[in-house]
C-alpha positions as CSV (number, residue, x, y, z in Angstrom):
1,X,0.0,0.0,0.0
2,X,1.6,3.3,-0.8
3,X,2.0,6.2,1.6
4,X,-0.7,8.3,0.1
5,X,-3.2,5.1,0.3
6,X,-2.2,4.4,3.7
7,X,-2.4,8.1,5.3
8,X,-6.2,8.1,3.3
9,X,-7.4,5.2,5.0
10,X,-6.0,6.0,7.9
11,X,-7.9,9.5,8.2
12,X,-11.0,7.7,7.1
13,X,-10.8,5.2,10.4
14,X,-9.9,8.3,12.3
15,X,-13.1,10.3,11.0
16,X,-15.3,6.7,11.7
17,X,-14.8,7.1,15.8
18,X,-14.9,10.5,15.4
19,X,-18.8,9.9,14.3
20,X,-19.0,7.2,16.7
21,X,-18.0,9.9,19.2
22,X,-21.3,12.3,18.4
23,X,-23.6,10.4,20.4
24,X,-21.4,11.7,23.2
25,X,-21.1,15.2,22.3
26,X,-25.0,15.3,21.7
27,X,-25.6,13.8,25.0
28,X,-23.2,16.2,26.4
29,X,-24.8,19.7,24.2
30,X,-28.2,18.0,25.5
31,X,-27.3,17.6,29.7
32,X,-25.9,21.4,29.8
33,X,-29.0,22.5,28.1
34,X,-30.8,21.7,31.3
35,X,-29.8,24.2,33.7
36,X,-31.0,27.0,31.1
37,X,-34.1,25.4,31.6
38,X,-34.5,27.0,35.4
39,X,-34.7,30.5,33.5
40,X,-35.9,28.9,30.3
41,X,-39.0,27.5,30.8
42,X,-42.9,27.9,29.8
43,X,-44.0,28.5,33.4
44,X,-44.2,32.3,32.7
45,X,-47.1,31.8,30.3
46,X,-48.6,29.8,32.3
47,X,-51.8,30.4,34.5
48,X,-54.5,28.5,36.7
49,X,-56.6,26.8,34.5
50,X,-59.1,23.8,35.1
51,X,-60.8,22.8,31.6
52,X,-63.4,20.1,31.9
53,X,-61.0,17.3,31.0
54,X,-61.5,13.6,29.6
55,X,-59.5,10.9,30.4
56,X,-59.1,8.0,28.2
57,X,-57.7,5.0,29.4
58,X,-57.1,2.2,26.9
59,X,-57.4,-1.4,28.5
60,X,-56.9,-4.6,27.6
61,X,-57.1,-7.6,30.6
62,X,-55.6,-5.0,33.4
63,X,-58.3,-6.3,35.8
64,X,-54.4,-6.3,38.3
65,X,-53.7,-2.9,37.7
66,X,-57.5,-0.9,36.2
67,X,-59.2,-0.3,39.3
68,X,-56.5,1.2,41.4
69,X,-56.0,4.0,38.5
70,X,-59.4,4.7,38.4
71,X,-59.6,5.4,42.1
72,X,-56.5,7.7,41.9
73,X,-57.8,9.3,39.3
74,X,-60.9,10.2,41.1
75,X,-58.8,11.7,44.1
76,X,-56.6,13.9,41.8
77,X,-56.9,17.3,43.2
78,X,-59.0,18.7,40.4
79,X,-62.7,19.9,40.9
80,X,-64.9,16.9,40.2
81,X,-67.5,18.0,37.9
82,X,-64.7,18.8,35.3
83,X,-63.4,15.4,35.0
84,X,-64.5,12.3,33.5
85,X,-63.0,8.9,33.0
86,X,-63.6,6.8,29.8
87,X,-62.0,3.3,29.9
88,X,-62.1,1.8,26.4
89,X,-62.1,-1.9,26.7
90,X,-60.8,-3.6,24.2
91,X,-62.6,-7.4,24.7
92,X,-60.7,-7.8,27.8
93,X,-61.2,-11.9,28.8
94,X,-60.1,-11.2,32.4
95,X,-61.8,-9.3,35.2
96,X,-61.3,-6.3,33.5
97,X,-65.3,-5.3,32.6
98,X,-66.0,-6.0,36.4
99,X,-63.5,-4.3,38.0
100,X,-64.8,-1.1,35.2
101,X,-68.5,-1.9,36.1
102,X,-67.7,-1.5,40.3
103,X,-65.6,1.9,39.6
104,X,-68.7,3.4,37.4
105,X,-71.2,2.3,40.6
106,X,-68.8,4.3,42.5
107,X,-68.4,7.1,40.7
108,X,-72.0,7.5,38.5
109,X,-71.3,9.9,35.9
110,X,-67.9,10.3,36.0
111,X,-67.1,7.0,35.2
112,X,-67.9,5.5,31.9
113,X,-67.1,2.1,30.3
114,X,-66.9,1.9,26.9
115,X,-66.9,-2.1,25.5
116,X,-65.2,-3.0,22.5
117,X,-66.8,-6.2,21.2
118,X,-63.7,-6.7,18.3
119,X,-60.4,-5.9,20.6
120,X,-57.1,-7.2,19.2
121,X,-56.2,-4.1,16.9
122,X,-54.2,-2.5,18.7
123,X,-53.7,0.8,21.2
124,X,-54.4,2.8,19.0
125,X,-57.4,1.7,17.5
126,X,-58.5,1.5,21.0
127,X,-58.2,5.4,21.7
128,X,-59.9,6.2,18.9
129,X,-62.8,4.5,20.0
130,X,-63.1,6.4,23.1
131,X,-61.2,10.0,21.6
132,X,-64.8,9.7,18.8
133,X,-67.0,9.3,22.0
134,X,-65.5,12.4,23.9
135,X,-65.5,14.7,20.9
136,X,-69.4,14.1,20.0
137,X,-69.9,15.9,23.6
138,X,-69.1,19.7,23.8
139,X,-68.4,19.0,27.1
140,X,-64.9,18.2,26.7
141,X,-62.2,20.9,26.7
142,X,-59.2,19.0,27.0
143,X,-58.6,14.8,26.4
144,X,-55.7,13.0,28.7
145,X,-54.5,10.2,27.2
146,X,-53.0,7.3,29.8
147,X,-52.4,4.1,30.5
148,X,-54.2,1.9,32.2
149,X,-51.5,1.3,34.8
150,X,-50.3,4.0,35.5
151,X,-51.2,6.3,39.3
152,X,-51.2,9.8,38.8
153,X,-50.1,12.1,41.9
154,X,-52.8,14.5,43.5
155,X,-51.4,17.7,42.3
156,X,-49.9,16.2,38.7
157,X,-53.2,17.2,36.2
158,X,-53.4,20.6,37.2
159,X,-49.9,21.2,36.9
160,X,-50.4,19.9,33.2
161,X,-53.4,21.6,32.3
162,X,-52.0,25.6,33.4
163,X,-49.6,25.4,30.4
164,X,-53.0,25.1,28.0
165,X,-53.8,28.5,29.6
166,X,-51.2,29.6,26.9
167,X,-53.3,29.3,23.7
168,X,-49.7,28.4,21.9
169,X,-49.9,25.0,23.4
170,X,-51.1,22.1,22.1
171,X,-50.2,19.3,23.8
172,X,-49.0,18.7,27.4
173,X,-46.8,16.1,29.0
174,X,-45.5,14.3,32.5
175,X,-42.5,13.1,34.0
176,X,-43.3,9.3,33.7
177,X,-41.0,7.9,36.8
178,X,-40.6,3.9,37.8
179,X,-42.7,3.8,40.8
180,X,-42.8,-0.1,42.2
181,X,-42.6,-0.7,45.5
182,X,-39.9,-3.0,46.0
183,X,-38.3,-2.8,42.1
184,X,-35.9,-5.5,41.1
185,X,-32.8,-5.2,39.3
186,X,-34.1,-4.2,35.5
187,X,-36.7,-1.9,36.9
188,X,-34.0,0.3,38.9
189,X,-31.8,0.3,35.4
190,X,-35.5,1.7,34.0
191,X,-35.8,4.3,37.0
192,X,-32.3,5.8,36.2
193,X,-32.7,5.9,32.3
194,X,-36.5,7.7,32.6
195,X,-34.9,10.3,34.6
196,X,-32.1,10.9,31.5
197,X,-34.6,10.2,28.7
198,X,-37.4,12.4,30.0
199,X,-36.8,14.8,33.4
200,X,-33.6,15.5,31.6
201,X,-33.9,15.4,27.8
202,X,-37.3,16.9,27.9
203,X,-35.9,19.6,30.1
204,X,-33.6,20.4,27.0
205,X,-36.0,19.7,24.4
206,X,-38.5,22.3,26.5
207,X,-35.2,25.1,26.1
208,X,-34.7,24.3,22.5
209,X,-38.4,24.7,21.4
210,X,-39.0,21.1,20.3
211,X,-40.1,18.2,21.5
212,X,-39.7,14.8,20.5
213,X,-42.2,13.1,22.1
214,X,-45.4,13.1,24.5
215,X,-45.2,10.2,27.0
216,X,-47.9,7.5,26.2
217,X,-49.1,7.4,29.8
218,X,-49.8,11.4,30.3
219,X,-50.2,13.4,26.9
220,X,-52.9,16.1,27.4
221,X,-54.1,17.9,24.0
222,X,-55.9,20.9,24.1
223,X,-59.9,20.0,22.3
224,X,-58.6,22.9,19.7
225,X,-55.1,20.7,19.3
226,X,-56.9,17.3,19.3
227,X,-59.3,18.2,16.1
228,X,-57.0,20.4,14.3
229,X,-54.4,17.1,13.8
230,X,-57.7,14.9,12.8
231,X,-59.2,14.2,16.0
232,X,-58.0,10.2,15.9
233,X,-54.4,8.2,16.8
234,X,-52.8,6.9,13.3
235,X,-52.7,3.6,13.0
236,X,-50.3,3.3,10.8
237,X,-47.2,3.5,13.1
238,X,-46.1,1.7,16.3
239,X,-45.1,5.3,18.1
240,X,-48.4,6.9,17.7
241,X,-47.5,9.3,20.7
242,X,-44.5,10.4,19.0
243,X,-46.6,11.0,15.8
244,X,-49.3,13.0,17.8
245,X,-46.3,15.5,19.2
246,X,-45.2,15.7,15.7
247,X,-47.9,16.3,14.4
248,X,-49.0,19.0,16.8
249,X,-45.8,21.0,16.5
250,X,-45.4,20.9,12.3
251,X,-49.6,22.3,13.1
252,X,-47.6,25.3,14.7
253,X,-48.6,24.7,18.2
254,X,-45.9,24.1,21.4
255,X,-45.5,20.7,23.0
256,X,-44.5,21.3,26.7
257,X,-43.0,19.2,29.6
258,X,-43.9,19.5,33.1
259,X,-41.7,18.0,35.2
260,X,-43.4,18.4,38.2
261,X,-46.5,16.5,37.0
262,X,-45.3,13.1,37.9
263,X,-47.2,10.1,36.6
264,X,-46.3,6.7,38.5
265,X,-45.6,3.3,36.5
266,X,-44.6,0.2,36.2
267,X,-42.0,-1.6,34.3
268,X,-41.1,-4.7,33.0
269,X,-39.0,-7.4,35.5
270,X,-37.4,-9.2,32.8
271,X,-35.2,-8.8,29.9
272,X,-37.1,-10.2,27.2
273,X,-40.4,-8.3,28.7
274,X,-38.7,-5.0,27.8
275,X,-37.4,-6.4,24.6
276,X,-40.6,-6.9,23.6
277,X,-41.7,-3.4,25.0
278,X,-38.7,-1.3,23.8
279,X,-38.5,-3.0,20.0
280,X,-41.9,-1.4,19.3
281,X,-40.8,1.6,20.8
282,X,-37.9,1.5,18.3
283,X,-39.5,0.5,15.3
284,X,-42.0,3.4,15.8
285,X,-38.8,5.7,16.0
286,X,-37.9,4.2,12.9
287,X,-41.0,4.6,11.2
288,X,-41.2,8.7,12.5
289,X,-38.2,9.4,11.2
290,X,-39.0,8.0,8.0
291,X,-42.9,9.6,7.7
292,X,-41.1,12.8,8.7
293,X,-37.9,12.8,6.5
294,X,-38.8,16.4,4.8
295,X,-38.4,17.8,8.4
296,X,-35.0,16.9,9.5
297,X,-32.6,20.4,9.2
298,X,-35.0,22.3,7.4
299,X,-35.4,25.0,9.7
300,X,-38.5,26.4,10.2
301,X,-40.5,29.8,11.1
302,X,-43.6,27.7,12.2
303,X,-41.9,24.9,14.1
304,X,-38.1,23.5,16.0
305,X,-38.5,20.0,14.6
306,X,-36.4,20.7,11.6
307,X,-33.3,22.7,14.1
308,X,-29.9,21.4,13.4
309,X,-29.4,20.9,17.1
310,X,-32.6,19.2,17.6
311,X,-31.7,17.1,14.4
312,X,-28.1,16.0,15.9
313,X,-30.0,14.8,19.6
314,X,-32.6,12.9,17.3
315,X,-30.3,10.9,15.2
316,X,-27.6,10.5,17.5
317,X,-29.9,8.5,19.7
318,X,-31.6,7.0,16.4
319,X,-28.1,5.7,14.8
320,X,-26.6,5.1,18.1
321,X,-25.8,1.4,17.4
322,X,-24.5,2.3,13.8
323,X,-22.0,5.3,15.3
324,X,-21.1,2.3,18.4
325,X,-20.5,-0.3,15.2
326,X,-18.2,2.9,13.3
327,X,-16.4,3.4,16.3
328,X,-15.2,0.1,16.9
329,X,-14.3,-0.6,13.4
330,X,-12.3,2.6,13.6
331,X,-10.3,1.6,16.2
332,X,-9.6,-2.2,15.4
333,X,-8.6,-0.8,11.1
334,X,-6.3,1.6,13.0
335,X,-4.7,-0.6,15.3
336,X,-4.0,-3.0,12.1
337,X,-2.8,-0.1,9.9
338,X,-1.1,2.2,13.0
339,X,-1.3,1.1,16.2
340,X,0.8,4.3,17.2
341,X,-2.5,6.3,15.9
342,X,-5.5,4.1,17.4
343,X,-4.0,4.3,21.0
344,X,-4.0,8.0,20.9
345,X,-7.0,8.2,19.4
346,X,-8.6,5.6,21.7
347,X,-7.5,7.4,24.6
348,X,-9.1,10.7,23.2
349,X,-12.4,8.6,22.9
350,X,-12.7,7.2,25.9
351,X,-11.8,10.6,27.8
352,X,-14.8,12.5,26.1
353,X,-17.0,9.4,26.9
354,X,-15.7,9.7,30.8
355,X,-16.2,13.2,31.0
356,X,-19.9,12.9,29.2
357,X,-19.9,9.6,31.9
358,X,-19.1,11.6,34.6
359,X,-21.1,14.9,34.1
360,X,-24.5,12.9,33.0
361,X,-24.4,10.4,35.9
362,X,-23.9,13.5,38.1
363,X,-26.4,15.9,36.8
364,X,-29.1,12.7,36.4
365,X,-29.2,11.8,40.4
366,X,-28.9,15.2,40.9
367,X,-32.2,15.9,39.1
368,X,-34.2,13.6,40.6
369,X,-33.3,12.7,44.3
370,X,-35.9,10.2,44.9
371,X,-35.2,7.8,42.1
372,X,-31.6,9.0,42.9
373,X,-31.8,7.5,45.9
374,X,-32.3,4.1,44.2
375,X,-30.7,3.8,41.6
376,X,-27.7,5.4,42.5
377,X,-25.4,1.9,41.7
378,X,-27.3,1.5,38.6
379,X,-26.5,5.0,37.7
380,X,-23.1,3.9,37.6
381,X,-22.9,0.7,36.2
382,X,-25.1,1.9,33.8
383,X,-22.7,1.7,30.6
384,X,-21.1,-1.5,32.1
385,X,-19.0,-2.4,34.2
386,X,-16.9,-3.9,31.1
387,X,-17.0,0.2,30.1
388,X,-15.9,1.1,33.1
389,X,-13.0,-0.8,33.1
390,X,-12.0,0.1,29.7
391,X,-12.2,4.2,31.6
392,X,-10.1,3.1,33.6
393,X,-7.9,1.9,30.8
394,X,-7.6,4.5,28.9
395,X,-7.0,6.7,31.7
396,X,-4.4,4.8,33.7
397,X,-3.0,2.7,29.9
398,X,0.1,0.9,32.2
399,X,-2.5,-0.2,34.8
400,X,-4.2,-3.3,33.6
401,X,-1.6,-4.5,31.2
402,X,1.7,-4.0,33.3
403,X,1.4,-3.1,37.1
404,X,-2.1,-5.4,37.7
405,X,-0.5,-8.6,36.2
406,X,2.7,-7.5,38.4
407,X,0.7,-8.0,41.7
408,X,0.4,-11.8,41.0
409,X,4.0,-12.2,39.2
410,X,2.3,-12.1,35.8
411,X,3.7,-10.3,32.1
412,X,1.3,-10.3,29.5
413,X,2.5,-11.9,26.6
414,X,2.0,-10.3,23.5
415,X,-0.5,-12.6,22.0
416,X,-2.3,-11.8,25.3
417,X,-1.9,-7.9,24.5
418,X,-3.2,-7.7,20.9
419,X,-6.2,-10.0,22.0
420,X,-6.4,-7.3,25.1
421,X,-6.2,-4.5,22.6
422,X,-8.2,-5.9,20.0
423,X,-11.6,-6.6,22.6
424,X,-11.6,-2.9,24.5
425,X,-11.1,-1.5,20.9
426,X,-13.9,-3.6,19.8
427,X,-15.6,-3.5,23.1
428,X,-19.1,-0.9,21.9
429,X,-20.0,-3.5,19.1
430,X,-19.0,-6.8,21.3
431,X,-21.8,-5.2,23.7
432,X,-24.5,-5.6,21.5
433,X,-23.6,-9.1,20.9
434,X,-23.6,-10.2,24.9
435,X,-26.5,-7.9,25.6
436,X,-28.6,-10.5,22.7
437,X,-26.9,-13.3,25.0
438,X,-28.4,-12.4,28.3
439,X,-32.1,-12.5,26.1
440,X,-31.1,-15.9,25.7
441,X,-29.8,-17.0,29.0
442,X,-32.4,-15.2,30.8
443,X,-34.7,-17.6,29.1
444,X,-32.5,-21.0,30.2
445,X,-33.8,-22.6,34.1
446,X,-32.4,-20.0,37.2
447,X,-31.1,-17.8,34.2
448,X,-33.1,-14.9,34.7
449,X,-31.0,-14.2,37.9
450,X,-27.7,-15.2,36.3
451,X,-28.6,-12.6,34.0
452,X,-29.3,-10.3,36.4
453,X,-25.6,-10.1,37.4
454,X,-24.3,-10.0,33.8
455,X,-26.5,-7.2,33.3
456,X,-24.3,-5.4,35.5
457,X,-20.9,-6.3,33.6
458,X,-22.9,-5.9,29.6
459,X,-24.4,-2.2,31.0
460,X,-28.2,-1.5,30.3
461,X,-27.2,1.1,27.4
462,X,-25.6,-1.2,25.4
463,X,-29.0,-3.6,25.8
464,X,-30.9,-0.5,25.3
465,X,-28.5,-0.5,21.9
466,X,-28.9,-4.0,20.7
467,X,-32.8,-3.6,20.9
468,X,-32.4,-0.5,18.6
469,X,-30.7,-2.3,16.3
470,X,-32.7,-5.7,16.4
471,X,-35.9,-2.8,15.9
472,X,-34.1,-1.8,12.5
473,X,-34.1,-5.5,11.2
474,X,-37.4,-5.8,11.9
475,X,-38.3,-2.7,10.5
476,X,-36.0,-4.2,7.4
477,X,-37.7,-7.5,7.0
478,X,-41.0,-6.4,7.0
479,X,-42.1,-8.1,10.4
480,X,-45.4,-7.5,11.8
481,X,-45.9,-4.8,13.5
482,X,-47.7,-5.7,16.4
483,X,-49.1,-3.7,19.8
484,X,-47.7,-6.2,22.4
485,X,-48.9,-5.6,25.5
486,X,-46.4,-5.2,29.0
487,X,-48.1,-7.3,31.1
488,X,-49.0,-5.7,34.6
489,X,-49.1,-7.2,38.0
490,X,-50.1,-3.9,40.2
491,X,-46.4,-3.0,41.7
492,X,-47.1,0.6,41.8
493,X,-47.3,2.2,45.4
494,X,-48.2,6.2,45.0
């Protein structure tokens, strides 16, 4: 290979981890966005205001969890001729029209049960059932769309519903936070993430102008909002939340998070449960971006959607897996071509991602004390302990390869240091392939606690990752696209 071949492909491998790297300079333009958002907020527009509010509650065989919403519901701390509950059933085979039944003979006209006779279709054929009933009624200012497990705290729908005092608002959303009582291991990991992917990024996203998506357990639209995007869910899409808030915003109306409306759930215990879950989550994503493709940096008078800055935080979480795959083939093509080259600019990767590490794990238990609180160790083990030793690598590059093998007599060989070299520079794609592992293992007898453990070495991100990516060979293949429902066993304590 001649020089001028060589010193080409070499700046090539260089400029792949440098794109791997821009999920971490997002991540970090995101998190110091969120401070701003104490002076830089919608609160100044906003103003007591109690509209006579719907509440739709789609439910399919949550006889566990249906009844205990309901009766949290009718103890919000909102006036109680304004509010009314509609529970769409949708066929439930289990308890689920009883338990309805007992809640409207306890609460007679605010309390209606709307039966599907043909369920199976979906969630968001399911809203639109109940979202035709409330707009036939002029009695309906505003509709809150939630799930059917989910508790709501006392004070959390009128916090939501002062912002749609501000005509410039469409649509209103909650801070969604894990709320079990005694949560295992998966459901802390889920704790720590809601408090980055929503009291955190929507903090930012409120700052830039742009939001990316109202949370499926407590969007609010104005009645004004609600008909002027068609008055129904698509049904075409698996994120139909995130196409509402789209939708909204290109309409020229403000989506707005309040992150002192918080809005109790519960998550899934196991692995595959929130593979299941997070796969339509991620196909959805896939399918936004795709429906939406004229918007992305196009600026825009009427709207933020199409903002270069909101763009970058979009896609970097979008293409994450493909930016952790560019990264690592970076680093193992320079370390074949010039090693020299990859372990300076290995060290330079890893020292962004432990300053983005440290400042985000900070700022995140910072934000939120109570889930703080519990999740503090799976704040930190959050990328891995694997990741955390490969920190520790690149910051202290004699430690693990000279003076640890000292302490027990030992030299790495140099077969043992080019296999060494060749998994930590590898390590972001290798990730993806052990978090698909624990799926399986998880599944074998006494795996799901073995799993458990190794969840702590593979790092939920990098599960979070591989889900992504199994979500864009789905979307590839043409696999149904299916509403699977979490199943829900009533863990919540408010």
């Amino acid at each position: 290979m001649s020089d001028t071949w060589h010193a080409l492909l070499v700046t090539a491998l260089v400029l792949c981890v440098g794109i791997g790297a821009m999920p971490v300079f997002a991540g970090l333009v995101q998190y110091a966005l969120v401070p701003v958002h104490g002076v830089r907020n919608h609160l100044r527009h906003a103003a007591p205001y109690l509209p006579r509010v719907v509440v739709i509650i789609p439910a399919w065989n949550e006889a566990a969890v249906i009844g205990a919403s309901v009766d949290r519901l009718m103890a919000l701390e909102y006036p109680p001729d304004r509010l009314r509950v509609y529970v769409v059933d949708d066929a439930s085979t289990d308890g689920t029209p009883q338990v309805v039944q007992a809640a409207v003979a306890r609460f007679p006209g605010r309390v209606v049960h709307l039966r599907r006779e043909q369920g199976g279709q979906g969630k968001a054929h399911t809203l639109n059932h109940g979202i035709a009933v409330a707009l036939a009624d002029d009695w309906m200012q505003a509709l809150l769309i939630m799930d059917a497990d989910v508790i709501y705290r006392p004070d959390s729908l009128r916090r939501m519903t002062r912002h749609l005092a501000d005509e410039r608002v469409g649509a209103v959303t909650g801070f969604i936070r894990e709320g079990s009582g005694r949560p295992g291991t998966l459901a802390r990991f889920i704790g720590y993430e809601y408090v980055t992917a929503q009291s955190a990024a929507r903090r930012a996203q409120n700052v830039l102008g742009a939001m990316a998506c109202l949370a499926g357990g407590a969007q609010l639209h104005s009645r004004t909002n609600l008909e002027a995007i068609g008055g129904r869910i698509d049904t075409t899409t698996l994120a139909e939340d995130t196409f509402m808030t789209f939708l909204t915003q290109l309409d020229g109306r403000r989506v707005v998070f309040e992150p002192d409306a918080v809005v109790l759930a519960e998550e899934p215990e196991t692995i595959n449960a929130l593979w299941k879950q997070r796969v339509r989550w991620a196909r959805g994503n896939v399918q936004i971006t795709s429906r939406f493709r004229d918007v992305w940096f196009r600026p825009s008078r009427d709207h933020r959607l199409g903002s270069v800055l909101f763009g970058l935080i979009w896609f970097a979480v979008y293409l994450l897996p493909v930016a952790m795959t560019l990264a690592a083939v970076g680093l193992v093509g320079l370390h074949l071509l010039d090693s020299v080259t990859a372990t300076e600019v290995f060290r330079v990767l890893w020292w962004v991602a432990i300053t983005a590490y440290v400042f985000i794990t900070a700022t995140t238990l910072m934000l939120d004390p109570v889930t703080g609180r519990r999740t503090w160790f799976q704040g930190i083990t959050f990328p891995g302990i694997g990741s955390l030793v490969i920190m520790v690598a690149a910051w202290f590059p004699d430690l693990l390869e000279v003076r640890l093998p000292a302490l027990f007599g030992l030299q790495m060989t140099p077969v043992g240091r080019e296999v060494w070299l060749l998994t930590i520079y590898s390590w972001s794609v290798l990730t993806m392939v052990l978090a698909w592992l624990l799926k399986q293992v998880e599944r074998l007898p006494g795996g799901r606690h073995v799993a458990g453990v190794l969840l702590y070495v593979v790092g939920f991100g990098p599960v979070l990752c591989a889900i992504t990516l199994d979500a864009y060979v789905k979307q590839a293949r043409g696999a149904a696209a299916v509403w699977d429902k979490t199943e829900k066993t009533g863990r919540v304590v408010g």
